[in-house]
C-alpha positions in Angstrom: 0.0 0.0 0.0 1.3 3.3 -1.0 2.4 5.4 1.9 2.3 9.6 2.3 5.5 12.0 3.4 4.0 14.9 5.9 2.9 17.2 2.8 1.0 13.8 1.0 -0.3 13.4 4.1 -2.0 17.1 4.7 -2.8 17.0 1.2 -4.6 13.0 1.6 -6.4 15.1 4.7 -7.9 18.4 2.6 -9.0 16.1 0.0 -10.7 13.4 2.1 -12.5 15.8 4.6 -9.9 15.1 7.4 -10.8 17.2 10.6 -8.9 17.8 14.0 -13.0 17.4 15.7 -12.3 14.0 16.7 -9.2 14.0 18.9 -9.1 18.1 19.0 -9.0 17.4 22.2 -5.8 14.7 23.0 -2.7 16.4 24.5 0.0 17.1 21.6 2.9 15.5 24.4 6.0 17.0 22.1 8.9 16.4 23.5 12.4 17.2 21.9 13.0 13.8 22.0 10.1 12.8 20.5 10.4 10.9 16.7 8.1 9.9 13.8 7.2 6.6 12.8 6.0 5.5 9.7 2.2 3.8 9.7 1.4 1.0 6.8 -2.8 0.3 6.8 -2.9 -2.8 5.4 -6.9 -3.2 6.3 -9.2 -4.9 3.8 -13.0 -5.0 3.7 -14.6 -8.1 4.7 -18.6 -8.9 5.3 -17.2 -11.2 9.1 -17.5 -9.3 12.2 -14.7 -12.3 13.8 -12.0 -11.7 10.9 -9.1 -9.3 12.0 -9.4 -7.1 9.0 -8.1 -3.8 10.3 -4.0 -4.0 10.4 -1.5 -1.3 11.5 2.1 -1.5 11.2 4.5 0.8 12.8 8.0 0.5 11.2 11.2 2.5 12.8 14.8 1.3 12.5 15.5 4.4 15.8 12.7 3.8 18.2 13.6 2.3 21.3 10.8 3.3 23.6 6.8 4.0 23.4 3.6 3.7 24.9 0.3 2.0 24.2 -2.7 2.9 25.5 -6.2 1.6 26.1 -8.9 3.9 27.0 -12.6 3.9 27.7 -14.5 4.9 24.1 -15.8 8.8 24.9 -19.5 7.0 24.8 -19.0 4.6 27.5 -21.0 6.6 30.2 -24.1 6.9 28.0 -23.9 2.9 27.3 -27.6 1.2 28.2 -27.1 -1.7 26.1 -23.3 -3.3 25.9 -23.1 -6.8 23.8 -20.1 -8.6 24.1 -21.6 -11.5 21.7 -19.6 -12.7 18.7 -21.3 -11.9 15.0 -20.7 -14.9 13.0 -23.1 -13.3 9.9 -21.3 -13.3 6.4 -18.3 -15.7 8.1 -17.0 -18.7 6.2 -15.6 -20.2 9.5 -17.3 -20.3 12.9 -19.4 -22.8 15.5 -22.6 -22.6 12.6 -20.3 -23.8 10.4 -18.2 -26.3 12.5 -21.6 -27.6 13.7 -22.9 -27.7 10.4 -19.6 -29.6 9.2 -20.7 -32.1 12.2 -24.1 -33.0 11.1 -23.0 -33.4 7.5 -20.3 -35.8 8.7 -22.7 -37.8 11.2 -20.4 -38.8 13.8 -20.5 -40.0 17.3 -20.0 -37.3 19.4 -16.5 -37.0 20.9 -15.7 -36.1 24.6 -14.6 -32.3 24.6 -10.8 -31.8 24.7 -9.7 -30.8 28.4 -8.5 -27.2 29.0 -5.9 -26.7 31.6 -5.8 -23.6 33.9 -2.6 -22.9 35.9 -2.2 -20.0 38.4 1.3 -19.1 38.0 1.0 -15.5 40.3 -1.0 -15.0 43.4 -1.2 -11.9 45.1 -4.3 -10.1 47.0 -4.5 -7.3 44.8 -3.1 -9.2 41.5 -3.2 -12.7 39.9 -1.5 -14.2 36.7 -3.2 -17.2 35.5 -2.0 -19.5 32.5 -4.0 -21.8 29.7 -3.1 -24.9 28.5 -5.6 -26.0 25.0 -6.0 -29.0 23.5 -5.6 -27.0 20.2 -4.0 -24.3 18.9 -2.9 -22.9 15.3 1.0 -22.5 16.3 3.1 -24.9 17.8 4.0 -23.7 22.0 7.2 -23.1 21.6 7.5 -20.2 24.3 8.1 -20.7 28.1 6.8 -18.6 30.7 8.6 -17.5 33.9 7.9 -15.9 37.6 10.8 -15.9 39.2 12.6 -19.4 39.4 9.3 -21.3 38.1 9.2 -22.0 34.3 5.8 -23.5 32.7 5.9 -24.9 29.0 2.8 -24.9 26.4 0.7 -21.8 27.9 -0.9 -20.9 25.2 -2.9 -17.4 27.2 -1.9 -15.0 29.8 -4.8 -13.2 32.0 -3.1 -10.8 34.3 -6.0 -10.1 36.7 -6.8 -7.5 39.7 -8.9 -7.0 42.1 -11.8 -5.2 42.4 -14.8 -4.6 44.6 -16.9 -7.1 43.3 -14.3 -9.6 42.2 -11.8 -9.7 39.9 -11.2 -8.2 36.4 -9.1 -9.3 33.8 -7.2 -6.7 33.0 -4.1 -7.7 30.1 -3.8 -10.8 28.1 -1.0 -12.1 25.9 -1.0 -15.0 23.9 2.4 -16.3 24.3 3.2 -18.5 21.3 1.8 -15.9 18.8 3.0 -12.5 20.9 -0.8 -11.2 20.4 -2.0 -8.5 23.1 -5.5 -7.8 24.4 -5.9 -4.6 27.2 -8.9 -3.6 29.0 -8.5 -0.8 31.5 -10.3 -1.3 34.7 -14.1 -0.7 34.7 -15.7 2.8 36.3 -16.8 2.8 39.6 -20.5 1.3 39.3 -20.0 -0.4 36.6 -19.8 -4.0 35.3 -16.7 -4.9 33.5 -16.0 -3.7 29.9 -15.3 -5.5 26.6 -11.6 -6.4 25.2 -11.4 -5.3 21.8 -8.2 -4.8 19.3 -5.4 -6.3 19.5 -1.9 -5.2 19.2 1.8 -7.0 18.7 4.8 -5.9 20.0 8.6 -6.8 18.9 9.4 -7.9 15.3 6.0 -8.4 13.4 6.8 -10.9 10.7 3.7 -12.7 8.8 3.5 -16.5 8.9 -0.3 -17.2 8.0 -1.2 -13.9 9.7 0.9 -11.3 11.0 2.8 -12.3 14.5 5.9 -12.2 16.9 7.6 -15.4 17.8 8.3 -15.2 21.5 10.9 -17.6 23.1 10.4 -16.6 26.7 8.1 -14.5 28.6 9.3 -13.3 32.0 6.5 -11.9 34.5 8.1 -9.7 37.0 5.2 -8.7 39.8 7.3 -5.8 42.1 7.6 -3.8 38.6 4.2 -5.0 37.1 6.3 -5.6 33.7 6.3 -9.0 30.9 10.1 -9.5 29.6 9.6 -10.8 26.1 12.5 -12.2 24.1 11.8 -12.7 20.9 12.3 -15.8 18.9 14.9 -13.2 16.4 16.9 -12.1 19.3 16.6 -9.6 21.2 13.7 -8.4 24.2 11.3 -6.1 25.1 9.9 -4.8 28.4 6.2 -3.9 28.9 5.6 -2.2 32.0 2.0 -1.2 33.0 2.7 2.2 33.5 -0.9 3.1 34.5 -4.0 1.0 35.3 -7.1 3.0 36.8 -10.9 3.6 35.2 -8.9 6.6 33.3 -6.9 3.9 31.0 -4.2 1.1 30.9 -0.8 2.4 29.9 1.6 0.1 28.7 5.2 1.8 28.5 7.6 -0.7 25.9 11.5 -0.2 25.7 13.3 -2.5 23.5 16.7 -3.0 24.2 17.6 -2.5 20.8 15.6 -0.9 17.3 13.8 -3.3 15.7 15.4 -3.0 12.2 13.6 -4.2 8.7 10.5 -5.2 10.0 7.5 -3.5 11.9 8.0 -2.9 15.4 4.3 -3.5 16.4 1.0 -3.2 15.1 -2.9 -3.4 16.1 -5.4 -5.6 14.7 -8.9 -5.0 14.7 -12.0 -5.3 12.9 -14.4 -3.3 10.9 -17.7 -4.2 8.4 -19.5 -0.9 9.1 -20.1 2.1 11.6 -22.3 0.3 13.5 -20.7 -2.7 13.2 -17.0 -2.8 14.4 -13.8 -2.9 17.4 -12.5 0.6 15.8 -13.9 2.6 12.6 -11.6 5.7 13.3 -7.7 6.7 13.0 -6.8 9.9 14.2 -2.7 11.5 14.1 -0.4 14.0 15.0 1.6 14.4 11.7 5.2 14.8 12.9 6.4 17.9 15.0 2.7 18.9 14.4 -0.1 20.4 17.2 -3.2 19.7 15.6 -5.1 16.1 14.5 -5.9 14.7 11.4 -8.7 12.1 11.1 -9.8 9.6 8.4 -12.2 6.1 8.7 -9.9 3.6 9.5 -10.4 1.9 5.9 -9.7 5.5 4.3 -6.3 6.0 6.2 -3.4 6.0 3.9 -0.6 5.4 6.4 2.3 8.1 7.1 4.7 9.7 9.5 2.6 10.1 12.9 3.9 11.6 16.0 1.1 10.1 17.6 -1.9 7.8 16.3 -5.4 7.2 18.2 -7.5 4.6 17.0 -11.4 4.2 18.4 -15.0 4.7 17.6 -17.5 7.6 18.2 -20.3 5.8 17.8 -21.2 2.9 19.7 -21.2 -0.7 17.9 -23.3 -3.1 17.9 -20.0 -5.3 18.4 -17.8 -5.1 21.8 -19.7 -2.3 22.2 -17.7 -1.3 25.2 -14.3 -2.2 23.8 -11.3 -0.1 24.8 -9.7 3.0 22.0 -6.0 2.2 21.0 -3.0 5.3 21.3 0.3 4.6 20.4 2.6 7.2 21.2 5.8 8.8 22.8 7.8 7.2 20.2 11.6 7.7 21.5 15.2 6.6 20.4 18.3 6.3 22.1 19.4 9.7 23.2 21.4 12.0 20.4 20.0 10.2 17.6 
């Protein structure tokens, strides 16, 4: 996909209609350290709610810090009806079609495969719990550590913490594909919210779909941070730099540039408006105060300073699900 230099990228936004009304008011955060990475939208349209259509890549051979954020959608308040059910209309894969597949086949039923849960971290105020499934579509290849204790084949990380009434699941990460989920903690009041996109962090390379092929995740509790080393050499830390009803803020630092491939990316989904995990991109062109904003599907990619990715509107899918912000994009000092 063709991408846009800063004056493409102000010309792409008088041409489509771009406006700084949506994020008009998000903090510019310039910093003289601050640097510009270059977005690839590689979305396609699809008629599936479930398919991961929506894909942004963030490529940067300097950046050696950032931070990702997940934030309540500016609707959430006025929510009466939040549905968290999966849309399997105008999907060629699914249970109606898997159950379908059975009848046709006419089969004794099977015993379902057992799924394992482990609790690898136990605190009052925070648990980590791992899955084990019978199935999954990469071989689990990554190990997962707390301290001295090392568990093999997790295939899903719920960091969880408490709450009044219980406990809410808060970050996940799928450790054999490097796929993120966050969800910042529900407001007072209020029952819990939907995950939504997904992001990747570390070298993004595409085998089937795009991923990162971890070879050890390291959970370290007294800094509330994952150590991920990657498969390609070399690691990242993800430090939860804030977790309140304001948002979940994720701060990475590589300890070295990710060279020749992306560095992250989000994955989401969109059919329509109404119908959708994000349908907006707004960004800070670089060394630039104000916004410009495009559908995510219109988006051409560019240097951003800063890029926000959400909805306006509620959805009738993950109606509650989290916006995305990736920002704060740094490099090693002097460069």
């Amino acid at each position: 996909m063709q991408l846009f230099d800063l004056g493409a990228v102000r010309a792409f936004g008088a041409a489509c209609g771009l406006t700084a009304g949506l994020a008009c008011g998000l903090p510019a955060h310039a910093t003289d350290a601050e640097m510009d990475v270059l977005v690839a939208n590689h979305s396609t349209p699809v008629r599936c709610a479930e398919a991961d259509n929506v894909s942004l890549l963030f490529r940067s051979s300097k950046v050696r810090r950032f931070r990702i954020e997940a934030t309540h959608p500016t609707y959430l308040s006025s929510l009466q009806v939040d549905n968290w059910d999966a849309s399997w209309t105008g999907c060629d894969f699914g249970p109606h079609v898997d159950a379908a597949k059975s009848k046709s086949e006419a089969k004794p039923a099977k015993p379902a495969p057992k799924i394992e849960r482990v609790t690898l971290y136990e605190q009052p105020d925070m648990w980590l719990v791992g899955w084990r499934y019978p199935q999954f579509w990469r071989p689990a290849t990554a190990t997962v550590r707390i301290g001295t204790r090392s568990a093999k084949g997790i295939h899903l990380l719920q960091l969880w913490r408490l709450r009044p009434n219980g406990g809410e699941e808060v970050l996940v990460l799928y450790p054999q594909d490097g796929y993120w989920r966050a969800r910042p903690p529900a407001p007072a009041g209020r029952d819990l919210t939907a995950f939504g996109s997904s992001f990747l962090v570390g070298p993004v390379e595409v085998d089937e779909r795009p991923l990162v092929k971890l070879k050890e995740v390291v959970f370290e509790p007294e800094d509330r941070a994952f150590r991920v080393t990657f498969a390609r050499g070399g690691e990242a830390l993800v430090k939860i730099a804030q977790l309140d009803a304001k948002g979940l803020a994720l701060d990475v630092t590589f300890d070295k540039p990710i060279a020749g491939l992306p560095f992250a990316a989000m994955r989401s989904m969109f059919v329509t408006e109404t119908n959708n995990d994000v349908a907006h991109v707004a960004v800070r062109p670089p060394r630039g105060n104000g916004w410009l904003e495009a559908g995510i599907m219109a988006y051409k990619g560019g240097e951003v300073a800063e890029l926000w990715a959400g909805r306006t509107v509620p959805s009738r899918h993950n109606t509650s699900a989290p916006d995305m912000t990736f920002k704060a994009f740094e490099g090693k000092p002097g460069e």
